[in-house]
PAROGU-667240 format. One record per residue (C-alpha): y, z, x. Coordinates in Angstrom, 2 decimals, padded with zeros to 5 digits. Last residue first. Example, Ala and Ser with C-alpha at 12.3 -4.5 7.8 and 13.67 -1.06 7.14 Angstrom:
2
+---------+---------+---------+
|      py |      pz |      px |
+---------+---------+---------+
| -001.06 |  007.14 |  013.67 |
| -004.50 |  007.80 |  012.30 |
+---------+---------+---------+
//
This chain:
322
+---------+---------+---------+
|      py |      pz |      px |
+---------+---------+---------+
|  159.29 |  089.70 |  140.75 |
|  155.35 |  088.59 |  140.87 |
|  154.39 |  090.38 |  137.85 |
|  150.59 |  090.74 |  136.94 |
|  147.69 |  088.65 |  135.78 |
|  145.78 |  088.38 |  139.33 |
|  145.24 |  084.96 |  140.88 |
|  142.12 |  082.99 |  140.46 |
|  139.63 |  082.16 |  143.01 |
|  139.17 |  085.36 |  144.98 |
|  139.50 |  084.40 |  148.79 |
|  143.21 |  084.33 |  149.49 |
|  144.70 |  086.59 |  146.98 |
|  145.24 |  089.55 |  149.05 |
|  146.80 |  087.32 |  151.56 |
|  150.07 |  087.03 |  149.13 |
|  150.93 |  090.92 |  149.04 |
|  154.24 |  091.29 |  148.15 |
|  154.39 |  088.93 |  145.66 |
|  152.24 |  091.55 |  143.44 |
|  155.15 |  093.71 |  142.86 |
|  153.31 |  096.09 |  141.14 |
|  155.17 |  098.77 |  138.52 |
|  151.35 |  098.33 |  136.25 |
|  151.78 |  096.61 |  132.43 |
|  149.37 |  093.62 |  134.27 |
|  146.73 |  094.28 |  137.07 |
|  144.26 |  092.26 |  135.08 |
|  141.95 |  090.20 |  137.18 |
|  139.45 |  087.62 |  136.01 |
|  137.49 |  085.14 |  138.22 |
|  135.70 |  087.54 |  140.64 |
|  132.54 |  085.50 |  141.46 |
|  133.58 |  083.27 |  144.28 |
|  134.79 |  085.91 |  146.82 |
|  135.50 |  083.86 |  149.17 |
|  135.47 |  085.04 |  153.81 |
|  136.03 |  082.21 |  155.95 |
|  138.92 |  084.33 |  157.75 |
|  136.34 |  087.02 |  158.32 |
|  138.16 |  090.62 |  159.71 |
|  140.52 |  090.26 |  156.50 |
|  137.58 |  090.63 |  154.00 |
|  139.54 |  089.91 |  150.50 |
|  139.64 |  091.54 |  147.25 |
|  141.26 |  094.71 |  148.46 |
|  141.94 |  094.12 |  152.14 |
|  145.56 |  092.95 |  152.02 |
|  146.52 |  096.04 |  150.18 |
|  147.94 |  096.66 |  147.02 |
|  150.48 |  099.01 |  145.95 |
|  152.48 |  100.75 |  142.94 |
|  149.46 |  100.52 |  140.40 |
|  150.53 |  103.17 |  137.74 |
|  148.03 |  101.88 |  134.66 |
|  148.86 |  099.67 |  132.09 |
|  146.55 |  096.91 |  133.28 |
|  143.26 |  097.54 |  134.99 |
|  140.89 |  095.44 |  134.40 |
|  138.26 |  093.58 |  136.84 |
|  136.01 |  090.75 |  135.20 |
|  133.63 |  089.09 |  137.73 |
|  132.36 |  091.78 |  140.18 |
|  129.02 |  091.02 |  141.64 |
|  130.36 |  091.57 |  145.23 |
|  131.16 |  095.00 |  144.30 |
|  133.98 |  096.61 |  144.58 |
|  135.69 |  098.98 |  147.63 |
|  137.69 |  099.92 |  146.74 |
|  139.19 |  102.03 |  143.32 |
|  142.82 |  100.05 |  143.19 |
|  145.01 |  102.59 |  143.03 |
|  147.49 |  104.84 |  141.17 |
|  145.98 |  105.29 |  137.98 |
|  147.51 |  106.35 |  134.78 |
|  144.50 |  105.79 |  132.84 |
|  145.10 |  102.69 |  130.81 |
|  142.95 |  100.55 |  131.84 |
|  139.90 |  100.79 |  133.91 |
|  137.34 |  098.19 |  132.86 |
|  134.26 |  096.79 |  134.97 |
|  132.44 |  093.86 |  134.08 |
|  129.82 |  092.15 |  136.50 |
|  128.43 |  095.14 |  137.98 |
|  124.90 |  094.32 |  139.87 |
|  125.47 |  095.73 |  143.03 |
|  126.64 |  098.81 |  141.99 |
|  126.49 |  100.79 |  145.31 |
|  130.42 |  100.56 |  145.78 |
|  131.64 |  101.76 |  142.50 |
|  132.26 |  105.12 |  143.01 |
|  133.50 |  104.69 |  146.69 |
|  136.05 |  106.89 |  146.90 |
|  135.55 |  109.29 |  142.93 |
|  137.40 |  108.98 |  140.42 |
|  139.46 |  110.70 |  138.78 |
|  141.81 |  112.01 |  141.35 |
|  144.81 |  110.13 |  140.53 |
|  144.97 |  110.01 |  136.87 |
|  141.52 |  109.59 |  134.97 |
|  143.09 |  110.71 |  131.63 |
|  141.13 |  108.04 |  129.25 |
|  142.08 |  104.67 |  127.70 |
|  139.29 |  102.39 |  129.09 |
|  135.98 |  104.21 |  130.57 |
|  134.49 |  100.23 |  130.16 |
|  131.61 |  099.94 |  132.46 |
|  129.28 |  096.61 |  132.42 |
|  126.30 |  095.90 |  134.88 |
|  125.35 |  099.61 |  135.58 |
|  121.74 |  099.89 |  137.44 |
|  123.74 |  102.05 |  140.34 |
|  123.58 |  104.97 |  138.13 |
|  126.96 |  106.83 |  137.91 |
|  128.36 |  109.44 |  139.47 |
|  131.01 |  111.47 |  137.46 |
|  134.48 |  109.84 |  136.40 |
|  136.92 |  113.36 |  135.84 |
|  139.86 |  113.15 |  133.75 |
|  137.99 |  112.17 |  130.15 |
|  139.80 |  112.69 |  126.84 |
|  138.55 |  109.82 |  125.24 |
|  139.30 |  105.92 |  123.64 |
|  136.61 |  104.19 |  126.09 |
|  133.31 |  105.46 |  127.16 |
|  131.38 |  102.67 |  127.45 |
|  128.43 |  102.57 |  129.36 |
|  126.29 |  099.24 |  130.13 |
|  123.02 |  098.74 |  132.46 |
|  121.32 |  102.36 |  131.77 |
|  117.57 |  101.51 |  133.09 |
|  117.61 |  104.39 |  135.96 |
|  119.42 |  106.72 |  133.85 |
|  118.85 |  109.58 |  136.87 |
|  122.82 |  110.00 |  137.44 |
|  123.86 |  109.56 |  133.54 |
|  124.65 |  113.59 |  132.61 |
|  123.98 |  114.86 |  136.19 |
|  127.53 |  115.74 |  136.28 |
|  128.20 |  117.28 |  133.13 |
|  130.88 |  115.30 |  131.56 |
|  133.68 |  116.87 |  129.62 |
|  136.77 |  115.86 |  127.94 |
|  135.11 |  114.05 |  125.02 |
|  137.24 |  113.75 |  121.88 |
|  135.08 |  110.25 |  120.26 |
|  136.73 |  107.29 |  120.27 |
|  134.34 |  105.03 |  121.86 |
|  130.37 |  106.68 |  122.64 |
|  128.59 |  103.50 |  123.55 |
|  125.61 |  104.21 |  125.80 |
|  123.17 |  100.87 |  126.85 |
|  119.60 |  100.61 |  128.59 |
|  117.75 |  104.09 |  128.15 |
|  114.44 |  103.45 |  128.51 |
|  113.80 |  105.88 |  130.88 |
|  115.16 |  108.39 |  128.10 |
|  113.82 |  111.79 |  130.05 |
|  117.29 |  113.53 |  129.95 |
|  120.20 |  112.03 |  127.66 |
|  121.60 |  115.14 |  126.36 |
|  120.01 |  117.06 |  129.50 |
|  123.36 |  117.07 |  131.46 |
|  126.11 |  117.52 |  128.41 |
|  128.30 |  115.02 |  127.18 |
|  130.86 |  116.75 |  125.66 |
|  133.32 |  116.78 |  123.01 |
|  131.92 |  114.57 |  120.20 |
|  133.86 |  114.43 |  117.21 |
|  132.70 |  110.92 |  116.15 |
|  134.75 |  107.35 |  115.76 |
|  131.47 |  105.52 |  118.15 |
|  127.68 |  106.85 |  118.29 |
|  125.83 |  104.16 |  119.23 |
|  122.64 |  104.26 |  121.69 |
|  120.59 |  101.14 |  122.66 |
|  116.82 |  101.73 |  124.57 |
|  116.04 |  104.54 |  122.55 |
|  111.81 |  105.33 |  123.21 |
|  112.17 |  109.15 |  124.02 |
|  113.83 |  109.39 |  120.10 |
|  117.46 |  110.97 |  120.40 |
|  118.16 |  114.41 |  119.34 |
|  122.25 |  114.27 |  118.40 |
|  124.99 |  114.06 |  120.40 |
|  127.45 |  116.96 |  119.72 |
|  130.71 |  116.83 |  116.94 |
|  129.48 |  114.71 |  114.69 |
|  131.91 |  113.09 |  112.19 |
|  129.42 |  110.67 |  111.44 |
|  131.56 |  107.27 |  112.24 |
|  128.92 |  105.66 |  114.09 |
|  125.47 |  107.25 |  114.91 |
|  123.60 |  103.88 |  115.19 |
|  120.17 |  104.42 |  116.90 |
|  118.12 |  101.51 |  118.98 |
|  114.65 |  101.21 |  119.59 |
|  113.37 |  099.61 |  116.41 |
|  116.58 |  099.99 |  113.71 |
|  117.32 |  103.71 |  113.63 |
|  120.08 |  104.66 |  111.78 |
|  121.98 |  107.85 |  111.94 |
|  121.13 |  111.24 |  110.06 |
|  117.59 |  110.40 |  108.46 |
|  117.05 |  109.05 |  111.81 |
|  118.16 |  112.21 |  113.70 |
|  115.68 |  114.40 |  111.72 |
|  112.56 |  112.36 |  112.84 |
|  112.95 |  113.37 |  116.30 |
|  109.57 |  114.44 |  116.16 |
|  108.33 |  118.63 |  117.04 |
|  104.34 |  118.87 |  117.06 |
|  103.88 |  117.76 |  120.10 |
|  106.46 |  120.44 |  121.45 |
|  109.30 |  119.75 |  123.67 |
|  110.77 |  121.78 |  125.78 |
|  114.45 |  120.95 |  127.38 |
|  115.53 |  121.53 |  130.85 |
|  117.94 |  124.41 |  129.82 |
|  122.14 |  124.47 |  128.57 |
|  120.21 |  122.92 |  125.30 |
|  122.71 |  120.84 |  122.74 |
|  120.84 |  117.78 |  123.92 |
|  117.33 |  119.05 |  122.52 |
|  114.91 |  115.82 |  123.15 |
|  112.42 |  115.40 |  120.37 |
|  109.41 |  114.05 |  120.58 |
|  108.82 |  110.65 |  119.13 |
|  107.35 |  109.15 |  122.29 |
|  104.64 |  112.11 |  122.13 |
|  102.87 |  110.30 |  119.48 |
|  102.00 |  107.59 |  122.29 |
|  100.68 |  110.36 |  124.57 |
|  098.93 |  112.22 |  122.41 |
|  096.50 |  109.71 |  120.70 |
|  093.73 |  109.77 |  122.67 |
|  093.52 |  113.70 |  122.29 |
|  093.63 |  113.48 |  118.68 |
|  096.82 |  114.63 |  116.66 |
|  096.81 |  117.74 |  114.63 |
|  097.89 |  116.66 |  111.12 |
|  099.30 |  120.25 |  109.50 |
|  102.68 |  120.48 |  111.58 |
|  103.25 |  116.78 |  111.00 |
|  102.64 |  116.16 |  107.18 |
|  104.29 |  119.60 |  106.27 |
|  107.94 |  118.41 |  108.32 |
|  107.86 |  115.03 |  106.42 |
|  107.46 |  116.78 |  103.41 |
|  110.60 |  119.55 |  104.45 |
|  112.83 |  116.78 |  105.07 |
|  111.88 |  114.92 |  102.16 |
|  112.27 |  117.21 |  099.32 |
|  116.00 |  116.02 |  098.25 |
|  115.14 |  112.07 |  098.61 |
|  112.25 |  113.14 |  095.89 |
|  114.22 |  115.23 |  094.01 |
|  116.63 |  112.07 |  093.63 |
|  114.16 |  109.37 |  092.98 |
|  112.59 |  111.43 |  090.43 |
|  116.18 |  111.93 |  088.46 |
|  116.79 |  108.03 |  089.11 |
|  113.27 |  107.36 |  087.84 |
|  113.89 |  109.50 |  084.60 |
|  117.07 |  107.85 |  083.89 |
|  115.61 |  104.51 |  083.91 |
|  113.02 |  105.61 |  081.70 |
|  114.72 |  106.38 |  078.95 |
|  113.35 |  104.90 |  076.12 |
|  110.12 |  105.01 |  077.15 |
|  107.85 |  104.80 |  080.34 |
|  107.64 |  106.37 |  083.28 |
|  103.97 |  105.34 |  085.05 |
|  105.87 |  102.77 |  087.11 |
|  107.05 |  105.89 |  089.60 |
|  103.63 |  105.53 |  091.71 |
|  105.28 |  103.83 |  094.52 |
|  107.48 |  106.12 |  096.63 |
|  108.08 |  104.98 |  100.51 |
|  109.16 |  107.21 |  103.54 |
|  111.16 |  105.63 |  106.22 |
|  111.07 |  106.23 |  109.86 |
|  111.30 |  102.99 |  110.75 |
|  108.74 |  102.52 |  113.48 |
|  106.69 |  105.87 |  112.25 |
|  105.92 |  104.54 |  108.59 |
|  105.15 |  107.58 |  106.44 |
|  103.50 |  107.56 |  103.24 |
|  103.74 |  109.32 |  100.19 |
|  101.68 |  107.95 |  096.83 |
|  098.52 |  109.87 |  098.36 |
|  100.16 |  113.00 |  097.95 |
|  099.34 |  112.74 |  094.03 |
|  102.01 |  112.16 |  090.99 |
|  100.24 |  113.69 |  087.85 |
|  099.69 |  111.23 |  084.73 |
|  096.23 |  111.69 |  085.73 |
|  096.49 |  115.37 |  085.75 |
|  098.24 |  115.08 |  082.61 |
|  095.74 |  112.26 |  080.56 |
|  092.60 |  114.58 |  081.68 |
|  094.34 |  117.68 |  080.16 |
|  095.57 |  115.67 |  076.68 |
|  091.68 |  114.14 |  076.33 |
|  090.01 |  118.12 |  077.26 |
|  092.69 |  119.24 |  074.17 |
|  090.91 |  116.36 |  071.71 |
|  087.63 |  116.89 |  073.06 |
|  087.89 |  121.03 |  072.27 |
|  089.85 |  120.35 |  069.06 |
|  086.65 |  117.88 |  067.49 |
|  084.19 |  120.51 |  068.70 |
|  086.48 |  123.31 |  066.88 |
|  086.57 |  121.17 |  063.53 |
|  082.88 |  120.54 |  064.14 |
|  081.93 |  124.14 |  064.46 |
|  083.89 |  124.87 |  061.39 |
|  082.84 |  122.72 |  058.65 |
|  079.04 |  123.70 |  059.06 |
|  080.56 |  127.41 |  057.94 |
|  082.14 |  126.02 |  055.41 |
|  079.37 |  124.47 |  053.41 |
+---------+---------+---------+
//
């Protein structure tokens, strides 16, 4: 009788342990539950509702957190072992990443996405938010950034390939940072770039600028007296807003654009103006409708000195006239 007893004791054990196994692996989490979204560069979990029991709360937190830990390095294993199709190439390479850091033209592999930078920053669409990071070089930026913050950072320098192949580049705002140093070529071929701020730095030396610019605020600098350039804004015929203050200037950087509608530069060290500086003195006719707000206040300017200099612009300058 016992020995009938035993083969269907062991049967019974062998479906039982073959139920537990099938339960685990199904219980398993797969890579199927981990998917990448490219435009927002955000990763998304789902199969976390099979944790159940008393504390299951605490379990999810736990996965979440190993999860957030590992992501990095899945992100990194999804890209280096998908080869791309041919047709597909070119719009995968707007993710590549662009070294800043590099003293070289930079190379970029097809392999190698800027994803890194967005777990860093923010990226909402085309723009990245790097505010108040504490980073001390501009980061990789996506070939598709259009609007670029990084504001209350350690930042330096600006080097000349930080922003190179962005043709999409349309605003830089890098206030407060510690940047003393501009490579010259850093903005030159920013053919799109319409506004740069640069306000609350270290900078003594304005480098050439792309002639696209419609709004420049280098506010609160060290331009001094040889910071920039004759001429610098002359080509800009599009400027509308252009702020210089506080930078121990000693002049009025002529000639300015036509476009010109907002011209700052209070607390500087103005002494002089000239009849010429808003005004065309060879063309009696001559108005200079656009220019309509002009700050030459907290500057040792006597600006009654100079009454034909305010003949064609159709406001006078904020200033003292004593």
């Amino acid at each position: 009788m016992v020995p009938m007893i035993m083969p269907g004791i062991k049967a019974f054990a062998g479906i039982l342990i073959g139920y537990f196994i099938f339960d685990a692996i199904m219980a398993a989490p797969t890579m199927s539950s981990v998917t990448y979204v490219s435009e927002t560069h955000e990763v998304a979990f789902e199969d976390l509702d099979n944790l159940q029991g008393h504390d299951e709360e605490l379990y999810i937190d736990q996965a979440q957190a190993e999860i957030g830990a590992a992501l990095p390095s899945i992100i990194q294993a999804i890209y280096l072992s998908s080869p791309l199709p041919e047709e597909h190439e070119e719009e995968a390479s707007t993710f590549k990443l662009i070294d800043g850091s590099s003293h070289h033209e930079p190379e970029v592999s097809k392999s190698h996405y800027a994803v890194s930078t967005c777990f860093l920053c923010t990226c909402l669409g085309t723009s990245i938010y790097c505010d108040d990071r504490e980073l001390e070089i501009i980061p990789p930026l996506l070939k598709q950034t259009t609007h670029f913050y990084a504001r209350y950072n350690r930042i330096k320098k600006i080097r000349r390939n930080v922003f190179a192949h962005l043709s999409n580049l349309k605003k830089i705002d890098l206030t407060s940072n510690f940047i003393s140093e501009v490579d010259e070529d850093a903005f030159r071929n920013l053919l799109q770039l319409q506004e740069l701020i640069l306000r609350d730095n270290k900078i003594s030396q304005l480098t050439e600028l792309p002639a696209t610019l419609t709004f420049i605020d280098i506010s609160n600098n060290r331009l001094g007296r040889k910071g920039i350039k004759p001429e610098a804004f002359k080509d800009m015929i599009d400027l509308h807003h252009l702020y210089i203050t506080s930078n121990n200037l000693d002049h009025i950087p002529v000639p300015l654009p036509e476009s010109l509608q907002s011209l700052h530069l209070q607390n500087n060290n103005i002494l002089e103006m000239h009849e010429d500086t808003f005004c065309n003195i060879s063309e009696n006719t001559y108005i200079r409708k656009l220019l309509e707000d002009i700050r030459l206040d907290g500057n040792p300017i006597n600006l009654s000195k100079t009454p034909y200099a305010y003949t064609c612009p159709p406001c006078l300058p904020v200033g003292s006239y004593s």
